[in-house]
N, C-alpha and C positions, 0 to 999 in steps of 0.2 A: 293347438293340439285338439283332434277331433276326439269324441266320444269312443268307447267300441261296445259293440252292441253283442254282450254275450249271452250265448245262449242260456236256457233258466236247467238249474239242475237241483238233483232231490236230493233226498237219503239214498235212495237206493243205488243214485250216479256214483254219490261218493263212497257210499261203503264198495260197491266195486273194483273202484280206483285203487283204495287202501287193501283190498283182498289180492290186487296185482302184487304189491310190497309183501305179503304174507305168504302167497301160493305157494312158491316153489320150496316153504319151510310145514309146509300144510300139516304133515303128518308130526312132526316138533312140536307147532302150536297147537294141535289137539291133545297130543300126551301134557301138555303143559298146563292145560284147561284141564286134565283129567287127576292131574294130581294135583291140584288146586279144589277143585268139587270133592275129589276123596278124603281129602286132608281136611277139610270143614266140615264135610261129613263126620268126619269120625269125631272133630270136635264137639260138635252139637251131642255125642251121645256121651260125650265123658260123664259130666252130671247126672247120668243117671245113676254111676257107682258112687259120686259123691254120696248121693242119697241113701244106697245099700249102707253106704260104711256110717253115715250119722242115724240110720235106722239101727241099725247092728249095734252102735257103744249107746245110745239111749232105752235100747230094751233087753239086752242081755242081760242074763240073771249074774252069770260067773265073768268078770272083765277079761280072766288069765284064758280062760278057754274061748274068747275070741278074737286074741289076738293071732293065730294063724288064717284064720278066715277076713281080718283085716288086711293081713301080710298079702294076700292073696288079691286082695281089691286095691291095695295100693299100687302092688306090683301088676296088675292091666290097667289103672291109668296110668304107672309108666310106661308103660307098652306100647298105650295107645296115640299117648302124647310123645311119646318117639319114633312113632310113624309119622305122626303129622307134621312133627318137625322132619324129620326126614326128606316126607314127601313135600313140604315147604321149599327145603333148600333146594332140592333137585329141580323142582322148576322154576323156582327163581333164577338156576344156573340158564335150565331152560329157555326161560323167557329174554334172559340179556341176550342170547344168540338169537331170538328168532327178532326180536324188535330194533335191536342195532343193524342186523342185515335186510329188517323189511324198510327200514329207515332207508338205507342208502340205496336201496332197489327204489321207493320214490322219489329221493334226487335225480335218481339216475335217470326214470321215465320221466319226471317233470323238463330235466335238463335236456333231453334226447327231443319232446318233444316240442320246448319252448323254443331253443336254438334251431327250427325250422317253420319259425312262423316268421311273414313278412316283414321288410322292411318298414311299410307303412303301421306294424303291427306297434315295431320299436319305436315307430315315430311317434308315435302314441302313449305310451306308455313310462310310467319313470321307472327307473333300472332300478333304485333303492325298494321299490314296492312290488317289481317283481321276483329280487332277490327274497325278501322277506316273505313273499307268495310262498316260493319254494321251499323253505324253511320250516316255516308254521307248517305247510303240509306234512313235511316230514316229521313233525313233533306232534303231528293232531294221530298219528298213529300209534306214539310213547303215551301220550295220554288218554285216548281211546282203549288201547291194550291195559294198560294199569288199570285203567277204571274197573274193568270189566275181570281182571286178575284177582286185583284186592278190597276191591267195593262192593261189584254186582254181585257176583260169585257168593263171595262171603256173607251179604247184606241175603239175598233171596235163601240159603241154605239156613240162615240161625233163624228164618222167619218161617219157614215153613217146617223146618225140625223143628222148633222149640215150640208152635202151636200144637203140632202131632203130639208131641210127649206128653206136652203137659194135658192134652184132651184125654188119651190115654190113662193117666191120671186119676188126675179131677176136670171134666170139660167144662165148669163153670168159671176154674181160672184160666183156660183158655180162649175163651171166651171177651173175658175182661183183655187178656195180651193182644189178642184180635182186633179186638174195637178200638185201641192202642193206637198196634200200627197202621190199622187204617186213617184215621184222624191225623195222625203224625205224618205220616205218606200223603197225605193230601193236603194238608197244608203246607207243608213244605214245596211240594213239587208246584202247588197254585202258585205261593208267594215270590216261590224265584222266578220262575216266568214272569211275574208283575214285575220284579224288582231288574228285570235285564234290563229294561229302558236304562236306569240308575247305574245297573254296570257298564253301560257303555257311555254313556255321559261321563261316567269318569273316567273311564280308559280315554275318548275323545282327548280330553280335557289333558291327560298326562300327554298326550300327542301334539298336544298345541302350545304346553311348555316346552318340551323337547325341540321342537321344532323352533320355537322363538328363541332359547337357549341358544342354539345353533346356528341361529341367521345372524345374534348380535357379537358372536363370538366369531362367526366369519368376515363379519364388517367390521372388526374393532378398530381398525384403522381408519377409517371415514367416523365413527364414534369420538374415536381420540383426534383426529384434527376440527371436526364439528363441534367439539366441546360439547357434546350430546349427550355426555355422562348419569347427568339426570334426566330428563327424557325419557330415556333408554329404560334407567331404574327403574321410573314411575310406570311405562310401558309394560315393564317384566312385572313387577310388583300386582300388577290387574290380572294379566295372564296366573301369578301365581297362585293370589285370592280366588280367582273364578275356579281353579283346581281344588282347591282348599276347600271350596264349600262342596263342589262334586262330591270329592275324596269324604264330608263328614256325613255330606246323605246316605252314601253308601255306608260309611261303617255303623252311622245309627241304626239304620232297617236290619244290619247284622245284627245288630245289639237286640232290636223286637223280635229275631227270630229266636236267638238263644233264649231270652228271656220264654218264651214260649213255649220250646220243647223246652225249658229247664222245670216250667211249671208243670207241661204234662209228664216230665217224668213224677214228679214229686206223689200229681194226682196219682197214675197207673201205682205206683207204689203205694201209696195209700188203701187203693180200692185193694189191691190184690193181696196186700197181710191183715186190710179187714178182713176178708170173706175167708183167706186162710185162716185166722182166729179162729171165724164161726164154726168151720169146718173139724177144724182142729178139737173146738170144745165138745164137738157130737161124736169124736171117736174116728171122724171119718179124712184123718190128716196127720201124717207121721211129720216130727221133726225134720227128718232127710226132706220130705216135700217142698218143707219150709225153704231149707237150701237149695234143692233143686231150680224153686221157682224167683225166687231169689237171684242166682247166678244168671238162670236167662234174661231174667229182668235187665240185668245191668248188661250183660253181652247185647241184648237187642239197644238198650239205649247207647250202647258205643258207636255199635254199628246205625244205626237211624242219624245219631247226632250232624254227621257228613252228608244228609240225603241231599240237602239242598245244594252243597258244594257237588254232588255228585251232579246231580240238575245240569248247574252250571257249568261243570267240566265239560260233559258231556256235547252240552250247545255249543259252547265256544269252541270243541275238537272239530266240533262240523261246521261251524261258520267258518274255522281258518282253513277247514280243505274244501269248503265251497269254494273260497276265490281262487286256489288251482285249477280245481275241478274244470271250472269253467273254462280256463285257460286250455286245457289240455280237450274240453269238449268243442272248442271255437274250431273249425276246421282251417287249415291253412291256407292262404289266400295265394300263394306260391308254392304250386307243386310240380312233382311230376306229373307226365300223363301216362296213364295205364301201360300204352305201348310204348313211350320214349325209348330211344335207342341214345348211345355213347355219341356227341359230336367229333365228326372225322375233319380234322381242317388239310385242306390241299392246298390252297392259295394266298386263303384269309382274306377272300372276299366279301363285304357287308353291305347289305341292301337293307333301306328302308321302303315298304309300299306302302303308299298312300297310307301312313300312319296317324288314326289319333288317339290321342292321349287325355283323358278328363278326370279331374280328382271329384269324385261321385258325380253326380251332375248338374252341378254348379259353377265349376271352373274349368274351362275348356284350356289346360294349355300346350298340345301340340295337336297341329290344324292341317291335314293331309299332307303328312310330310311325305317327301319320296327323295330318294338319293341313292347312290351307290359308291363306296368305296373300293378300288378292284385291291387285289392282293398285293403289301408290299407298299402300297402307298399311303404318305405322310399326311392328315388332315386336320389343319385348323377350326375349330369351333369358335367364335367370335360373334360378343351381340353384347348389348345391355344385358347389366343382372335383370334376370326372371326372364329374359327371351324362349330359354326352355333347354339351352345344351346341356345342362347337366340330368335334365331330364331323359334326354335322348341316351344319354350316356347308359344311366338306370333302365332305360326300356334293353338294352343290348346287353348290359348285365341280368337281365330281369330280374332286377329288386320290384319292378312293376311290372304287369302284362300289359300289352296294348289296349284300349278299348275299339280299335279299330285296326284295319290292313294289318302286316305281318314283318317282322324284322327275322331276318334270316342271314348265316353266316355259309357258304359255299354251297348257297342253296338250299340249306337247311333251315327249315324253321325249329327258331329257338324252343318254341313251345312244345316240341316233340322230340326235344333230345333231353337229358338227362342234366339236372343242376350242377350236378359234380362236375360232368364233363366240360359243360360250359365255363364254369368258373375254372378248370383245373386252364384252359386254354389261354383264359384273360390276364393280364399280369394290370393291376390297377395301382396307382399314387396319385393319392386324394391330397386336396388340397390340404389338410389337414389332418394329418396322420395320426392316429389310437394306436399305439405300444401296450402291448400287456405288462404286467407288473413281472418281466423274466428279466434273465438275465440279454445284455445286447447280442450273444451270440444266438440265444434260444429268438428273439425277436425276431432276428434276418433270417435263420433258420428254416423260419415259418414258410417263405416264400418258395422253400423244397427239404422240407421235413427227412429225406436221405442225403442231402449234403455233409459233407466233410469238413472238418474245422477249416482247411485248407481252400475250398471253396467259398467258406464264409466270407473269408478274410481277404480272399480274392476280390470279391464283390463289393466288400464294405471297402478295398481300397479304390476299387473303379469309382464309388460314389462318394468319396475322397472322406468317407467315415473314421478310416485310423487317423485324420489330424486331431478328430477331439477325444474319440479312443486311447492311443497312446498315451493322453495326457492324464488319465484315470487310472488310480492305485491300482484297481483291480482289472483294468481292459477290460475282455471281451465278457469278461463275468460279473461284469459291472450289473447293481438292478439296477434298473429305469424307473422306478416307482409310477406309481398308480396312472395309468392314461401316458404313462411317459412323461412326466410332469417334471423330474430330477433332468430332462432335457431341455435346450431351448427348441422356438418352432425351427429355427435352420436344420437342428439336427435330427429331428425326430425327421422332416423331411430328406436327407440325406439318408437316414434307417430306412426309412418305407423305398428308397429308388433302390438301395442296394438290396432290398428281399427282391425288388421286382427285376433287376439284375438277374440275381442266384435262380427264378422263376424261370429264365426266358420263356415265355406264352408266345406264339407266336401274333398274338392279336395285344396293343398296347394302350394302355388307356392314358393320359398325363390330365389331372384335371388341380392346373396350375401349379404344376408340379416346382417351382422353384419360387412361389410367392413370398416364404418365409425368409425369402435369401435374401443379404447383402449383397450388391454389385459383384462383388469379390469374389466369395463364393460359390454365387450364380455362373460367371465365369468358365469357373472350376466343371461345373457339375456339369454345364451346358455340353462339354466333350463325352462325359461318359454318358448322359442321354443320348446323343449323336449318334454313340456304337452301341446303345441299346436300343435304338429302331431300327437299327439296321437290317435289313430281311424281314421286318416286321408290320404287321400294317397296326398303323397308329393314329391315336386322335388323338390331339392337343385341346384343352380348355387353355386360353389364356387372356386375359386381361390387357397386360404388359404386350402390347405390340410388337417389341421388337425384338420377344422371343420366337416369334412364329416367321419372319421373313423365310428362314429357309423350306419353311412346307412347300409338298408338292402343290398343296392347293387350299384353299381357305374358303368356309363356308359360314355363310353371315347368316345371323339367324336373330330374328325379331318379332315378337308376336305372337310367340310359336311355329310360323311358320317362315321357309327358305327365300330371303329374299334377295340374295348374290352368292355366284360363286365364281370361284377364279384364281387365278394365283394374285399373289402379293403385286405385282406390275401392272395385270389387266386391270384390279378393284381400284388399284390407283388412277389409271386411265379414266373412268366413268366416272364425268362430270356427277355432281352431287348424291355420289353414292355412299350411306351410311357409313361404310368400310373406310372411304376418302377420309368425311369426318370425321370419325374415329380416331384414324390415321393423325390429321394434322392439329387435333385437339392436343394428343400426347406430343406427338413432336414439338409443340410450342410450349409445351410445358406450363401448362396452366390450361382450365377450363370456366372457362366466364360465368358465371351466375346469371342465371335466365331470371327472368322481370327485375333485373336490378335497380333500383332509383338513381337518376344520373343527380338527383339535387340533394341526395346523401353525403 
């Protein structure tokens, strides 16, 4: 598995990306931002009537004659405190509709445009890590949003309201609240940054149980015959320690952070009903102040308490949509070209010119090939594994480009027609055939998405599928589970001929199309491939020899490059020709072991 080499992306790439998820809700997420800053807005000023109303019952002469002037302040903080709820709820309704639909607008672009990135791209990559790619992206936008709904928002509005008021005031305790959340804000924001190392050493470290959980739970059977039971323990038992101590660095360093804002709140509280005393005792400090400054106190240390998690939210929302980012920044190594046009097939004639083919520039394997298949005609692939025909195969599909000369299908070059059209034309059965987790009908379906139950079942009986169909409670609605797994390989191979069936392409790929068979079977299928090349121009991969005798023509291939062609009779004729060998290795039914010791 080679490296891939992506390109490097910022803050600004990805908030981009995630602003794609957001846009077309654009004017939603603004009123949503709006009534979230208005509704904390208007929090941060409740306290000030607290204080009219504990100024009001601590200096009133007569207590009966101000209790309507109370009535009066109770009823605008409820007033004002039922806006804010108000305008709470309303965007919270808000925000579920704008972050569950920006969510699935980044599945959507990640999904649109991972599923057109190369073969070679997949070849690369494990499916479980770009699945999760996908994912986390789309959650780095839930937790981005939040943060900035109920964190940021809130967090900047009681820090900058509550310094104003209270400067307004008295600005000597605003002063001391200032100096507060600067020290509080900076240590925080410093320490988590230091302490990410430690966060991801632990998250590492739960990845590496998980992942070992998982490897000995998939091989419990080679466990249980190896009598590896302890082993295994002691194995796991390391892996779980070594998480265990990750897991308590981290929660200590949590523990020195609280322990620290829990000090500076104590101090800020301290300093700030000293100097409210002093204040107080010179005349120059009403009881309500006391309260006032008081309630901000605590609302700011609520709010500050989370900076650090804020911090850290924050980093990880963008670490997990950098590794999309990336993904969706790589440019595709398979595309169209500007001009492409629809491929027209007249004949299904395929030419290779002087073709080569190198995986980077290190491994050379196909070495100016040239050939031509005319329309209509039957063509074996034949060579040792690695000679390069499935590679050829791949250059005609273009899962690869060439690195040299041109593969073209009735004169056209592949590279200047359209991928759809190319592949809508090719009917392909891989040697080992991927099932989606559907149902069997929706499977063969695939091979022409407008067919009829009637033409399914047509096809899946040509590729003699309803013998093990029929015998399932549920037939055609039967699932296949994961990869097709609930299948054996005979049948998952009978599945993939009978889509290619229901396809007819006029261009036909077979790349060992009957390998998983039994004799029997093979048989069977051998007919309904027969009338599925029929009119068709076709390449055969096969191994098995004496699938291929009836080709029009057979083409040996070693080294990368063409070094016999002919039909089945002629390659026979030519004294010490690979094909010969090949030939009479299997016919003898054994193949002798090269430098074998005769005094063994």
């Amino acid at each position: 598995m080679q490296k891939i080499e992506y390109p490097k992306v910022g803050v600004f790439n990805v908030l981009a990306e995630i602003w794609k998820g957001l846009r077309p809700d654009k004017w939603l997420f603004f009123a949503v931002l709006t009534a979230f800053i208005v509704g904390h807005s208007i929090s941060v000023f409740v306290p000030l009537f607290y204080k009219r109303f504990f100024d009001t019952v601590t200096t009133v002469a007569d207590p009966s004659s101000a209790i309507p002037l109370l009535v009066g302040i109770i009823t605008t903080i409820l007033l004002l405190n039922g806006t804010n709820w108000i305008l709470f709820r309303i965007g919270l309704f808000g925000l579920n509709r704008v972050e569950s639909r920006g969510m699935a607008r980044l599945r959507q672009n990640s999904f649109d445009y991972l599923m057109h990135h190369s073969h070679t791209f997949f070849a690369n990559s494990f499916t479980g890590s770009l699945v999760q790619r996908v994912s986390r992206f789309a959650r780095s936008l839930e937790h981005l949003v939040d943060t900035l709904a109920f964190n940021i928002i809130p967090l900047t509005i009681t820090i900058i309201g509550s310094i104003i008021v209270v400067w307004f005031t008295q600005p000597v305790l605003a002063y001391i609240i200032l100096a507060w959340v600067v020290i509080f804000t900076s240590f925080n924001f410093a320490f988590s940054i230091w302490k990410l190392k430690y966060d991801v050493a632990s998250t590492a470290a739960d990845s590496r149980t998980t992942g070992a959980l998982a490897d000995v739970i998939a091989n419990q059977n080679p466990v249980e015959l190896f009598a590896a039971h302890a082993d295994e323990s002691k194995r796991f038992r390391g892996v779980t320690n070594d998480q265990a101590k990750a897991t308590r660095i981290v929660w200590d360093l949590n523990t020195v952070v609280d322990a620290v804002q829990g000090g500076l709140i104590v101090v800020v509280e301290f300093a700030v009903f000293y100097y409210a005393t002093q204040l107080w005792g010179k005349g120059l400090l009403t009881a309500g102040t006391f309260v006032l400054v008081q309630v901000y106190v605590i609302q700011l240390a609520i709010r500050l308490w989370d900076f650090g998690r804020i911090v850290r939210t924050v980093y990880e929302a963008f670490a997990d949509s950098k590794e999309m980012v990336q993904i969706i920044a790589l440019p595709h190594e398979i595309k169209n070209a500007p001009s492409a046009k629809k491929l027209s097939i007249s004949a299904g004639l395929i030419e290779f010119d002087n073709v080569l083919f190198n995986f980077q520039s290190t491994r050379n394997v196909l070495d100016h090939v040239t050939f031509s298949i005319p329309g209509g005609q039957k063509v074996a692939l034949v060579g040792p594994s690695g000679a390069g025909k499935t590679t050829i195969v791949r250059l005609l599909l273009r899962l690869y480009d060439v690195t040299g000369g041109s593969v073209r299908v009735d004169g056209q070059d592949i590279r200047r027609v359209t991928l759809e059209s190319l592949h809508h034309n090719i009917a392909l059965v891989p040697q080992d055939p991927v099932l989606f987790h559907r149902t069997l009908m929706e499977n063969i379906r695939y091979g022409d998405p407008g067919a009829s139950d009637e033409a399914v079942m047509k096809a899946a009986k040509l590729a003699h599928c309803n013998e093990f169909i029929d015998l399932l409670p549920d037939r055609y609605e039967t699932y296949v589970g994961e990869r097709g797994v609930k299948l054996s390989g005979g049948e998952r191979q009978r599945v993939a001929i009978a889509r290619a069936i229901l396809k007819n392409a006029p261009i036909l790929i077979l790349d060992e199309a009957t390998s998983s068979l039994d004799s029997h079977s093979e048989s069977l299928i051998q007919d309904a491939l027969d009338k599925l090349m029929e009119g068709k121009t076709a390449i055969v991969i096969a191994h098995r020899l004496s699938t291929i005798r009836k080709m029009d023509r057979i083409i040996v291939v070693a080294g990368g490059s063409i070094i016999e062609d002919g039909t089945h009779d002629s390659l026979l004729e030519k004294k010490g020709s690979l094909y010969r060998m090949l030939w009479e290795l299997q016919a003898g039914g054994f193949i002798p072991e090269e430098n074998s010791n005769p005094e063994e």
